[in-house]
N, C-alpha and C positions, 0 to 999 in steps of 0.2 A: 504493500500500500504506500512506501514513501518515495516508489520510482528507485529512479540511480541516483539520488540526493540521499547523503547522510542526515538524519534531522542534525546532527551536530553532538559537541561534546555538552555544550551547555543546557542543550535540549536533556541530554539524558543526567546528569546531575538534575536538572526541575523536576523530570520525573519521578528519579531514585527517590526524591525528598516527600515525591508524594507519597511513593509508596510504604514511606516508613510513619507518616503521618496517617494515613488512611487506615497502616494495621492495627497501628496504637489504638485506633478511635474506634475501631469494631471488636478489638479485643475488650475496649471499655463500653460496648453495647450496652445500653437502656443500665448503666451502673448504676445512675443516680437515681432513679426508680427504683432499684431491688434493693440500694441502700435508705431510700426514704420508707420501701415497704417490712423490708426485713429488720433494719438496725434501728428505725426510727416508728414504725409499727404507724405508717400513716395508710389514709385510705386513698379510696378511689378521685376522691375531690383533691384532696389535697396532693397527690401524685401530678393530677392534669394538672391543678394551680402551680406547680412547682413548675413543670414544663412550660406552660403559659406564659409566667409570669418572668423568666428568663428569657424565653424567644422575643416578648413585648418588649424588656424592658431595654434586652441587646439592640434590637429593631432601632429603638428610640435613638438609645445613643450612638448608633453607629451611621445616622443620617446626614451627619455633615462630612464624617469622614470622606465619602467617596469623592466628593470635590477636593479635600485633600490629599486624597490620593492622586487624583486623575494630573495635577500639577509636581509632581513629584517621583524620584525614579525609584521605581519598582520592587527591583531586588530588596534594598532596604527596610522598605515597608512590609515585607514577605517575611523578613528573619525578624523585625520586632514584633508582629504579632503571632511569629511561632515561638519568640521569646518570653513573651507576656500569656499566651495560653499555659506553657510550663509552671510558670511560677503560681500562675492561680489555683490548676489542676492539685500542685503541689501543698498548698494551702490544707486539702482535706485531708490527706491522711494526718498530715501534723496536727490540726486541730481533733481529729480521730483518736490520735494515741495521749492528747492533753485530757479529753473527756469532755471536750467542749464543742464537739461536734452537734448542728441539728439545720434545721429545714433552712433556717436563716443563710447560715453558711452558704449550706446547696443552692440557694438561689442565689447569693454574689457573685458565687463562681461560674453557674449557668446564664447572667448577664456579661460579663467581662468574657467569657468563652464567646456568647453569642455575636457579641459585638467585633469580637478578634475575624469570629468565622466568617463575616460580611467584607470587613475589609482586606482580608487576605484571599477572598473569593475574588473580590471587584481588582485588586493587585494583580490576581495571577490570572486572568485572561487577558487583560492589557497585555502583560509579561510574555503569554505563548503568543499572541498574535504580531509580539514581537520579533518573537525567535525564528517563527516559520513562514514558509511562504502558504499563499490562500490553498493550494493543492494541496498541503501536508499536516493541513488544522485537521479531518475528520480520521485519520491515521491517529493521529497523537489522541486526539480526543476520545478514539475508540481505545486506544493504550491504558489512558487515566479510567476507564470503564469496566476494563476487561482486570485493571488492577484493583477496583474496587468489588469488582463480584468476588474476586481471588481471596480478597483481607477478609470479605463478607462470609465465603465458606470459611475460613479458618479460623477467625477472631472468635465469635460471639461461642462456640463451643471451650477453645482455650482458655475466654474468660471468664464462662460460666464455672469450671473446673477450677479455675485458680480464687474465683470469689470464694468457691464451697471447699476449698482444701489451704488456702493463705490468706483467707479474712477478707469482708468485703472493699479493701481499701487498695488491695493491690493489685487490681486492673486499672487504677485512678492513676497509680506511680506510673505502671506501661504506657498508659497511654501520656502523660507527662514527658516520660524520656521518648516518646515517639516526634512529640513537637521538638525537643533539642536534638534529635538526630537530624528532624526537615529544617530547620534553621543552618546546621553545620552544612549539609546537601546543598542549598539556598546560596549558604555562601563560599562554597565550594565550585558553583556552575562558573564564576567569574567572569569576565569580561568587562567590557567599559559602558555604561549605560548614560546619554546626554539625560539632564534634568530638560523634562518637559515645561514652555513656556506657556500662559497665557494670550492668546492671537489676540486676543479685543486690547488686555492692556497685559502689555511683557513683565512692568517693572510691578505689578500687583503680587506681593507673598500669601495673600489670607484669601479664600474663596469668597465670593459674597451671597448675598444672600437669594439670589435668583439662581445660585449655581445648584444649590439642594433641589430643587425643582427642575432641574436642568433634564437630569435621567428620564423623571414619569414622564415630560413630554416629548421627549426625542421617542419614548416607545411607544403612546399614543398617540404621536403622528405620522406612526411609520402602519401602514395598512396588513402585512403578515404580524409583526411581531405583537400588533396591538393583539389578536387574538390570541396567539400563542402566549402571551402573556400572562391572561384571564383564566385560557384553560390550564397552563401550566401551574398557575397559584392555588385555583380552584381544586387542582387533582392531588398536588403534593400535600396542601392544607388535610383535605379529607382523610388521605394517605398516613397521615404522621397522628391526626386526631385520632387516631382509632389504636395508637401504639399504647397509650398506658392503659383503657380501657379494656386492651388485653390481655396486657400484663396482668391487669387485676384478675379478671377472668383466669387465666390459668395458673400462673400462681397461688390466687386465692381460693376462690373457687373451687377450681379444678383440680387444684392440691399437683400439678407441676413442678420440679422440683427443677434449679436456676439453668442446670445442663441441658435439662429435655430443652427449655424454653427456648434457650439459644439453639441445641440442634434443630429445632421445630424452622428456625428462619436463615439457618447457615446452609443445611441440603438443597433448599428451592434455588437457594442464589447460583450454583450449578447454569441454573437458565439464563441467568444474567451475563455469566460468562461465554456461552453459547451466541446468547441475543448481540454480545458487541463484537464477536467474531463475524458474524454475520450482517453488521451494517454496513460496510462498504462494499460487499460483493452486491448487497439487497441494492443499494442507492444506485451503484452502478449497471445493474439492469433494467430498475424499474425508476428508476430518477428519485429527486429530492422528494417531493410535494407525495407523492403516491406513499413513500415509506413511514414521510411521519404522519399522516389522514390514519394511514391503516393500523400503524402501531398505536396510534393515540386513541383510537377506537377501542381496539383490541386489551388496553393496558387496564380499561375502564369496565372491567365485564366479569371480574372475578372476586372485586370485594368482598360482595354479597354472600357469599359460600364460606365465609367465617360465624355467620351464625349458627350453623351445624357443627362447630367446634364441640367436642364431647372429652367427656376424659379418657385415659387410657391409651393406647396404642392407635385405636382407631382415632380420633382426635386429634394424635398426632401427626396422621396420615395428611387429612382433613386440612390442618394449617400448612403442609407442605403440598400437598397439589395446589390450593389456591394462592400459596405464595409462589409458586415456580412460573406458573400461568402467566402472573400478573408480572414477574422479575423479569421474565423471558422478553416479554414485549417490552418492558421500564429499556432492558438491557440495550435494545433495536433502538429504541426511539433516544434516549439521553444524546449520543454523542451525536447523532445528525441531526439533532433539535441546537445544541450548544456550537455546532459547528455551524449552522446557519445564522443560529445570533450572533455569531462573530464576524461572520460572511459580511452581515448586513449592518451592522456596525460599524459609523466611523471611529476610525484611529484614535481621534483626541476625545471620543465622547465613552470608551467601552467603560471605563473605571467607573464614571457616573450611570452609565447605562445599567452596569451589572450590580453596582450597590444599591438601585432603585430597584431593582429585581428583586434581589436577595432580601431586602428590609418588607418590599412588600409581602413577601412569602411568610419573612419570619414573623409580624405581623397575624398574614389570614392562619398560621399555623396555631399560635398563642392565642388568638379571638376563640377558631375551633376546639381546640384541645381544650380549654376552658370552659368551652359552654358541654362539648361531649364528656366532659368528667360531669357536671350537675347533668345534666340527659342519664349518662349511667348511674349515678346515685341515684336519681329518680325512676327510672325506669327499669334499670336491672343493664346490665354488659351485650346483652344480646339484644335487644333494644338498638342500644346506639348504636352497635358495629351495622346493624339490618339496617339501620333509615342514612347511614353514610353510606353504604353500598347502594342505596336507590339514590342517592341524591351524586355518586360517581356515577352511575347509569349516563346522565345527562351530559355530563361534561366534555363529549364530543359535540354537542352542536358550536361549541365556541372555537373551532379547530379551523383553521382558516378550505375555506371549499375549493377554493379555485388556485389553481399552482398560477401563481406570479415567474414569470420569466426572469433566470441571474441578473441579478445589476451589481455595478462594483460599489460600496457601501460610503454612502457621499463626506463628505470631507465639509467641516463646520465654515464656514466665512471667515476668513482673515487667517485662514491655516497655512501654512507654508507648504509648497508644491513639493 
């Protein structure tokens, strides 16, 4: 997929960094959940609130960053906030082994995490669309996909084993030392990076205040990505809202014990690694627009089959067909959905573009997860997961209908040629 170009040395340093960060964070799957419900004996409400109330509160703070970023080179901004998730992550076990550990905690560190994860997101697509030429974005993208199914099958089993055999705090350190390995990788890729100017005024250091606004309307003026926007918030929101409320459900409920839970969603991801081997031969026979209509369709169709979640063996079967289903298609559509936003992306806008992304997702994530935790209090766990599988039903009609022909991704007024 990369032709006869090397993506480069630096290319693959960006990578390694990811892949040491990506393992760490699925080795620490849903941690702070089994630790709010095992070590802190919280319930259903209070698990979503916890989640909630960190996506919302990262979201918040992490909305002017992106205009700070977008004025600023890269690489550096990539190792401080893999330097600054370490140190926070690092934060709980310490307060764990003081006795001063509780929910408080877990939500400081779940906003300053959230907040990292926004502007390190909106850093590192500026940063690859740096590195590579337009032909060599859905290769690499497919790379970062196919390495995240890989950490997804391995992680969440390793960590459930290491919570229940070296105490719930030491998949918190792994994934900690996984940020300081992507930092050392980060700045290991080396090379010279110009510090990006502002075109309207050069000698301006501080964003202003039209610049935080800048992203949502460069993507609601753009007619594909305004849609893929809507459904892509719509479907990951839904996606992620239904995570502690199943936690609860099989953990609690269903008396799951921390390994099954994680084998339950580390087998299926198998499909995920399948699905991103499979996007560029897909793209390349059937075009851009046909792959992502059908996998966006297709991604949206299997939620609902977690209501027949049961305990026992069977139950466990149950959570892994409708997760493989649903992984297999995520797997297809991720890299040639991300590789299109970057397509159509100008150069000087991706930093703000992808932080307005990301805040708005983490956002509808924190809205949902919070009202789906009172829905499952209220209603019982199968409940919520059932009326979010209907309400993912829909979220293909926001999928853009009609393929828009390539354009090269316009370049802001006063940009330098």
């Amino acid at each position: 997929m990369w032709g006869e170009r090397s993506p480069g040395r630096s290319f693959e340093w960006f990578w390694a960094a990811y892949a040491a960060s990506t393992f760490g964070t699925w080795i620490a799957f849903n941690t702070f959940p089994l630790i709010a419900i095992r070590v802190l004996h919280a319930g259903p409400a209070e698990v979503s609130a916890l989640a909630a109330a960190g996506a919302a509160v990262g979201a918040a703070v992490a909305v002017p960053l992106g205009p700070w970023v977008e004025f600023r080179r890269k690489r550096p901004v990539l190792v401080g906030m893999d330097l600054l998730r370490c140190a926070a992550l690092l934060s709980v076990p310490a307060a764990y082994a003081l006795g001063w550990l509780g929910m408080g905690q877990l939500l400081v560190v779940s906003v300053v995490v959230a907040a990292a994860d926004i502007t390190f997101g909106a850093a590192s697509g500026a940063y690859l669309k740096s590195l590579l030429r337009p032909e060599e974005l859905l290769a690499a993208n497919a790379r970062f996909e196919s390495t995240t199914w890989t950490a997804t099958i391995l992680g969440p089993p390793l960590g459930g084993a290491a919570f229940a055999l070296l105490g719930p705090v030491t998949t918190v350190v792994a994934d900690a030392a996984s940020y300081l390995l992507s930092a050392l990788g980060i700045r290991a890729a080396g090379g010279r990076e110009v510090r990006p100017e502002r075109p309207e005024r050069p000698e301006a250091s501080k964003p202003r205040t039209g610049d935080l606004l800048d992203g949502w309307r460069y993507i609601l003026g753009d007619r594909v990505l305004r849609p893929l926007f809507l459904n892509s918030v719509l479907v990951n929101a839904l996606i992620m809202a239904t995570e502690p409320v199943l936690a609860v459900l099989m953990l609690g409920q269903l008396g799951f014990a921390p390994w099954q839970y994680g084998l339950a969603f580390a087998v299926p991801c198998l499909g995920g690694l399948l699905g991103s081997r499979l996007s560029g031969p897909l793209v390349a026979r059937y075009g851009q627009h046909r792959v992502l209509r059908t996998t966006g369709v297709l991604r949206a169709c299997w939620l609902l089959g977690l209501v027949l979640v049961g305990p026992g063996t069977a139950g466990l079967l149950v959570v892994m067909a409708v997760e493989f289903g649903m992984i297999a298609c995520i797997g297809v559509f991720n890299p040639v959905f991300a590789t299109y936003r970057l397509e159509r992306t100008a150069s000087d806008r991706v930093a703000r573009t992808l932080s307005a992304w990301s805040v708005t997702g983490k956002a509808a994530i924190a809205a949902l997860t919070a009202l789906w935790g009172v829905l499952a209090a209220l209603t019982g766990p199968r409940t919520a997961l059932g009326l979010a599988g209907l309400l993912l039903l829909a979220s293909p009609l926001l999928l853009p209908r009609r393929e828009v022909l390539p354009e090269p991704a316009p370049v802001a007024a006063g940009a330098e040629a």
